[in-house]
Steps between C-alpha positions, in 0.01 A plus 500: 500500500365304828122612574416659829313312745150644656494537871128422623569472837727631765431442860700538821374252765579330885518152316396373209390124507474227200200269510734156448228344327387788250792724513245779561691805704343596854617868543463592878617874662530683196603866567640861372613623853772448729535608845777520779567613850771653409696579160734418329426146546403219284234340473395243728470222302573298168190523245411410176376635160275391249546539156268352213602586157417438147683539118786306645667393227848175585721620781394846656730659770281723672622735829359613795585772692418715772586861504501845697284743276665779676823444405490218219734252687454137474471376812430120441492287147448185394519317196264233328449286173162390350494208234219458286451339133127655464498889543120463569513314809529712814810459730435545888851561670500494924826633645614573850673778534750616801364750726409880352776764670332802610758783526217787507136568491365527192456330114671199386402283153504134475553479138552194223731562231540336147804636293538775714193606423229517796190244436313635822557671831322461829533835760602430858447737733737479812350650845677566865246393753450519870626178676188339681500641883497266757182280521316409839385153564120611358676522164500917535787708425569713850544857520751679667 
């Protein structure tokens, strides 16, 4: 019977960078919110997620997936593998991932799957916002 893998980390970030030389991870923008003008919409822009795991044992499909807590639907998934001959080493995976969909307000999970089975979840909450008014040429927004 395979052996589930630990998830010790699970972050949702702008970029994530990898130091060439060390192969250290440089996790810039991470965030729980997203926020548009109007909705439904998607999200702006590709980003990516971090994943470090551990008790990875040979060839490990894992998923990811993003879904709408309010009504369970998957909304975006992705699939990846993890290789490893020593189960104690730890296993940093950086994906990019398309751009969230945002077909309401309210609570959406970022979640990594093993099996089936859910390793770890991260809540996103989606918000409508105000677009920005115009702005003056001192920088401030003007009122009407």
């Amino acid at each position: 019977m395979p052996t589930k893998p630990i998830l010790q980390a699970l972050v949702l970030a702008d970029h994530v960078y990898v130091d060439a030389h060390t192969g250290k991870k440089i996790i810039a923008g991470t965030f729980n919110r997203l926020s548009a003008a109007k909705l439904p919409d998607d999200f702006d822009r590709s980003t990516y997620v971090f994943v470090s795991l551990t008790e990875v044992h040979g060839r490990t499909p894992l998923e990811l997936r993003y879904v709408d807590l309010a009504t369970q639907d998957v909304l975006m998934q992705t699939n990846v593998t993890v290789e490893s001959d020593d189960p104690l080493q730890t296993h940093e995976i950086v994906q990019e991932v398309p751009p969230f969909p945002m077909p309401h307000e309210g609570e959406y999970s970022f979640e990594v799957l093993w099996n089936g089975e859910l390793l770890g979840s991260l809540r996103v909450h989606v918000q409508q916002v105000e677009p920005p008014g115009p702005v003056e040429e001192n920088g401030e927004e003007e009122e009407e």
